[in-house]
Wavefront OBJ file of the C-alpha trace (Angstrom):
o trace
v 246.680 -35.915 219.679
v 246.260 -36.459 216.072
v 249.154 -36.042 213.284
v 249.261 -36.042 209.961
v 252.411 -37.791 208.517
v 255.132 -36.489 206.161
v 257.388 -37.510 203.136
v 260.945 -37.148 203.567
v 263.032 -34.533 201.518
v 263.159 -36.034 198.253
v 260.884 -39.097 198.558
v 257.888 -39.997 197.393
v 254.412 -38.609 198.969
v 253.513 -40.609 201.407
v 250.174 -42.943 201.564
v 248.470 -43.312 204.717
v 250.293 -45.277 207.382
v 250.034 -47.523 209.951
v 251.653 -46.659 212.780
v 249.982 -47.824 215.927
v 252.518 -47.570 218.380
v 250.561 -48.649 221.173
v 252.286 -49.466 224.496
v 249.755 -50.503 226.886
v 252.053 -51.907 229.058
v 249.865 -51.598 232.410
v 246.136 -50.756 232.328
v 246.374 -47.396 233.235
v 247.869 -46.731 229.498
v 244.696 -48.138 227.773
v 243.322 -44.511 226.872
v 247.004 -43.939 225.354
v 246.858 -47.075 223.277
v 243.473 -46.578 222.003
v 244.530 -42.758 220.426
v 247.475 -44.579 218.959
v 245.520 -47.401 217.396
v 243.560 -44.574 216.092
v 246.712 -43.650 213.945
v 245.454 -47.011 211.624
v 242.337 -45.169 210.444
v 243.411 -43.257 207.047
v 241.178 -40.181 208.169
v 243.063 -39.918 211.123
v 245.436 -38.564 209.299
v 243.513 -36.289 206.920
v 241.438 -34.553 209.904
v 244.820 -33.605 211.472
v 244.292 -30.205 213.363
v 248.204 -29.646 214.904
v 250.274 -28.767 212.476
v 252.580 -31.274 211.139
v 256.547 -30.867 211.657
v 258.250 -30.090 208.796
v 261.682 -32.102 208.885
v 263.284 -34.843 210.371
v 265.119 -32.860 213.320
v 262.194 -31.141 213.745
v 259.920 -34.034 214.240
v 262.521 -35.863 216.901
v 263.159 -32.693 218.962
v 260.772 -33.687 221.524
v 261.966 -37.178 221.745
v 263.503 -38.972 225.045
v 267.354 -38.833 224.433
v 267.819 -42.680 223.761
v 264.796 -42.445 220.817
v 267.008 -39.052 219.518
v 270.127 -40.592 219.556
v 269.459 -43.829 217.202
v 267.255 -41.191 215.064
v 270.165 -39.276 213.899
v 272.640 -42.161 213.988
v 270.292 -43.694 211.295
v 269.910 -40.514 209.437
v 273.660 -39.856 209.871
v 273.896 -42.976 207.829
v 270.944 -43.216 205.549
v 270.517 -39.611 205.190
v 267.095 -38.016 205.437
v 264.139 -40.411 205.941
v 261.324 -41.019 203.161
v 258.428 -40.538 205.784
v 258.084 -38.846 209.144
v 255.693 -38.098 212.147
v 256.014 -37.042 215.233
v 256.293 -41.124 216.459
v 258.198 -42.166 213.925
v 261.234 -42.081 211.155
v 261.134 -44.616 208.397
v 263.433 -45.219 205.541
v 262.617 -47.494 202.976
v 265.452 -50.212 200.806
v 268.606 -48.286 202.339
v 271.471 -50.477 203.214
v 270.615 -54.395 203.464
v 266.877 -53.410 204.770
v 263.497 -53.113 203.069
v 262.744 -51.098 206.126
v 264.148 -48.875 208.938
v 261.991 -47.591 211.523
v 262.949 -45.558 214.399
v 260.256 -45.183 217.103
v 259.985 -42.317 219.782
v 258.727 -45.014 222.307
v 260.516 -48.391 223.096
v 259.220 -51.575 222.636
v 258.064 -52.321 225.908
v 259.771 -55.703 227.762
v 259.198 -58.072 230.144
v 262.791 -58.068 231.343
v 265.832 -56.257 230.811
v 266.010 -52.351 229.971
v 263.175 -51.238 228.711
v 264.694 -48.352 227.247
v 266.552 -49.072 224.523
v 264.543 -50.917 221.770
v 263.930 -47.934 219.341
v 265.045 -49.485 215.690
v 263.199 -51.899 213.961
v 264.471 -53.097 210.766
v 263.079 -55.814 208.382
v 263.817 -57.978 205.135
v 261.700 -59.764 202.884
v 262.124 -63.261 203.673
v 259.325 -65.666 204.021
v 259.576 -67.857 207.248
v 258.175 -71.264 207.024
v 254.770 -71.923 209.270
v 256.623 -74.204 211.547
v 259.452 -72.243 212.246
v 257.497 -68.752 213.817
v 257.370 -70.464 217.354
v 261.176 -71.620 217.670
v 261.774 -67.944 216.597
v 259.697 -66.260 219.253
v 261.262 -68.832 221.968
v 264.672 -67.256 220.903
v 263.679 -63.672 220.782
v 259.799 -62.122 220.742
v 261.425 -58.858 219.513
v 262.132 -60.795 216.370
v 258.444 -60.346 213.983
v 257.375 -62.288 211.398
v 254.867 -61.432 208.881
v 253.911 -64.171 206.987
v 251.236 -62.087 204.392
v 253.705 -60.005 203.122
v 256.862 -62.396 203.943
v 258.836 -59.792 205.955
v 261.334 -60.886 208.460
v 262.301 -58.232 211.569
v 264.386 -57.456 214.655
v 264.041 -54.527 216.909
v 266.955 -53.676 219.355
v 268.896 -50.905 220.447
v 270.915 -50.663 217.613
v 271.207 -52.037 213.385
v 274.470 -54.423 214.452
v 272.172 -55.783 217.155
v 269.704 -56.342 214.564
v 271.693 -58.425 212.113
v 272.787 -60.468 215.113
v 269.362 -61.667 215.739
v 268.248 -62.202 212.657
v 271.581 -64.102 211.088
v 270.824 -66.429 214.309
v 267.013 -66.274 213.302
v 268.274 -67.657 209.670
v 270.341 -70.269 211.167
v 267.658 -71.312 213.736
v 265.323 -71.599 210.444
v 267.753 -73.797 208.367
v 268.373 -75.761 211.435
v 271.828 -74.903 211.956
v 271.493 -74.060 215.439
v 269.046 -74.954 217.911
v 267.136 -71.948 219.542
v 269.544 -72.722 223.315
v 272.249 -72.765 220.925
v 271.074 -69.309 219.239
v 270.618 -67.830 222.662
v 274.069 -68.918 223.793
v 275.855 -67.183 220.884
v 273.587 -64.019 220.864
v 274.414 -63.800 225.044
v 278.034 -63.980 223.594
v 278.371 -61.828 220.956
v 276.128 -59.350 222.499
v 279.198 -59.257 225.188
v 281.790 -58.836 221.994
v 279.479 -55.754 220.746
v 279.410 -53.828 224.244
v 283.459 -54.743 224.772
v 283.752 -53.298 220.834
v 285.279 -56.476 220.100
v 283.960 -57.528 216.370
v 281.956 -60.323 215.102
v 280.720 -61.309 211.159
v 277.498 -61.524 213.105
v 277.478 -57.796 213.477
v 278.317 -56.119 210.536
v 275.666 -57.488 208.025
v 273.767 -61.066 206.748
v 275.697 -63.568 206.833
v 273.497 -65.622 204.665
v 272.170 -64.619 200.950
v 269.154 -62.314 201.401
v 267.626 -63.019 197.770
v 264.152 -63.167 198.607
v 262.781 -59.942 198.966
v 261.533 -60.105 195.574
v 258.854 -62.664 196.977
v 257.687 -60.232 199.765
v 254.381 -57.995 199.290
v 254.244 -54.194 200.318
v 255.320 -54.012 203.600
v 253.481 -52.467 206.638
v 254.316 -50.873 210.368
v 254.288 -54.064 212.675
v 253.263 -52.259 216.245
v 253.648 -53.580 219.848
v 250.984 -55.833 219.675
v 252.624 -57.677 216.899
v 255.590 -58.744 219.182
v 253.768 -59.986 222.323
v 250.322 -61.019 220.705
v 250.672 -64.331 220.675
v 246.499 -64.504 218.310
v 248.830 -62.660 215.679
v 251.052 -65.825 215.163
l 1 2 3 4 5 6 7 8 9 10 11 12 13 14 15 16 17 18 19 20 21 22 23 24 25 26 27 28 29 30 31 32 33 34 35 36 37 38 39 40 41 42 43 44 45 46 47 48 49 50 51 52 53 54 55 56 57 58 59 60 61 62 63 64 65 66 67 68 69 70 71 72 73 74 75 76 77 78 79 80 81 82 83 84 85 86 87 88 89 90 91 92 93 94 95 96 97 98 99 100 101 102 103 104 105 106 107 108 109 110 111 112 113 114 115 116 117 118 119 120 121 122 123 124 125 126 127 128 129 130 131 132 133 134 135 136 137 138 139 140 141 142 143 144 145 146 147 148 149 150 151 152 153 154 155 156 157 158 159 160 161 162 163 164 165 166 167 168 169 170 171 172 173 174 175 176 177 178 179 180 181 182 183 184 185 186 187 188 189 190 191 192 193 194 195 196 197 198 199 200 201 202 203 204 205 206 207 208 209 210 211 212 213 214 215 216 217 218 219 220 221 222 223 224 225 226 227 228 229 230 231
């Protein structure tokens, strides 16, 4: 079903976006991807012919109760988003993040729940070419972009997030090794669900400085966590 994509109360109107959520995650879901890789194609969104919604809330109604939940945490905390659809929330440079994205669908897994991984949030910081491997051996839900030098994590939740990617830093400047990085995320992750605290969940804990070297951002979709041709 096609969509046509909103601006948020008070932001900017929107450009076309790319949001191809597609989850193909058994063949019988290959019709379903193809209409959501059709969401690329700016006249998809100009030959919409179902009304788009017209807020936030309105555009999440529908949405599983994990996807709804994280939705209005985020907005709770960043307030209304700058762009909408009915797959997606995204807020752009709120908090520590270039961008916030809240997905109706999780990213699908190959273990563990496969429920949960809603929020995807990324910084501008340019990964060198020999690092992208060790950081996919520690975590494929961590993305790297290297055209428009954009570092993300998507989890279940933002603390999760900075976890992963302040061990993604450290794997990168060789602090840790990636067994190392998986040791500490397994134990903080433990910390997080007990409500015990951590530095590694509350923000960077390393300068973020170099978003001024990152280009326009884009949507990274499924296929840019478990492709491994886009690496």
């Amino acid at each position: 079903m096609q969509k046509r994509i909103r601006a948020g109360r008070g932001a900017r109107a929107a450009g076309p976006a790319l949001l191809a959520l597609a989850a193909a995650a058994s063949p019988g879901a290959l019709n379903a991807q193809s209409r959501a890789q059709d969401a690329t194609d700016p006249d998809h969104f100009e030959s919409a012919s179902v009304p788009a919604p017209e807020t936030a809330e309105a555009s999440i109604d529908q949405w599983p109760e994990g996807s709804r939940d994280v939705a209005r945490v985020m907005i709770e905390k960043y307030g209304e988003p700058d762009q909408f659809s009915d797959d997606a929330l995204v807020w752009k440079d709120k908090g520590s993040w270039k961008r916030t994205v809240v997905y109706r669908t999780a990213l699908p897994r190959l273990f563990g729940p496969r429920d949960k991984d809603y929020l995807e949030q990324s910084i501008g910081y340019r990964v060198p070419d020999d690092k992208t491997a060790e950081l996919r051996r520690f975590d494929r839900r961590i993305h790297v972009d290297h055209l428009t030098g954009e570092m993300s994590s998507r989890s279940e939740s933002e603390p999760l997030n900075f976890l992963a990617l302040n061990l993604a830093e450290e794997i990168i400047s060789e602090k840790r090794s990636v067994e190392d990085a998986r040791e500490v995320y397994r134990k903080v992750t433990e910390f997080y669900e007990s409500g015990r605290a951590s530095p590694y969940l509350d923000g960077f804990v390393f300068s973020n400085d170099t978003d001024s070297l990152a280009a326009p951002g884009r949507f990274a979709t499924h296929e840019d966590f478990f492709d491994p041709k886009t690496q």
